[in-house]
C-alpha positions as CSV (number, residue, x, y, z in Angstrom):
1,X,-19.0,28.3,-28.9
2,X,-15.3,27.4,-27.3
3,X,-16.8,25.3,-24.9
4,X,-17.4,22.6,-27.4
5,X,-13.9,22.2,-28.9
6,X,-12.0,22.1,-25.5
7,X,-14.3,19.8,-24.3
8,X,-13.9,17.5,-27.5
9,X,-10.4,17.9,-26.6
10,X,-10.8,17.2,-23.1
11,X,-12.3,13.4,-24.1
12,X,-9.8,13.0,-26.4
13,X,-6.9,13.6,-23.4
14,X,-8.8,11.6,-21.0
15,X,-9.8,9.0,-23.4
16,X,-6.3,8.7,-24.3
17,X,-4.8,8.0,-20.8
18,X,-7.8,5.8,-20.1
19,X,-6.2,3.5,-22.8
20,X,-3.0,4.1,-21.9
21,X,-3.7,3.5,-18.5
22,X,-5.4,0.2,-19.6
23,X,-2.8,-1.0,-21.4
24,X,-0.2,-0.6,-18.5
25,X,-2.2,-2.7,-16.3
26,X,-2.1,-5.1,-19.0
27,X,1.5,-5.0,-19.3
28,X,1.7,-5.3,-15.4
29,X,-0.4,-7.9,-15.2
């Protein structure tokens, strides 16, 4: 039953630098 928490974190930390990622290419471009 800890798998599901750390992974729910785990999409929220890779969510989160997929948008931040995003929006740095968007500032660079």
């Amino acid at each position: 039953m800890t798998e599901l928490p750390n992974r729910r974190l785990f999409d929220q930390r890779l969510t989160l630098a997929v948008s931040q990622a995003s929006a740095d290419s968007k500032l660079l471009a």
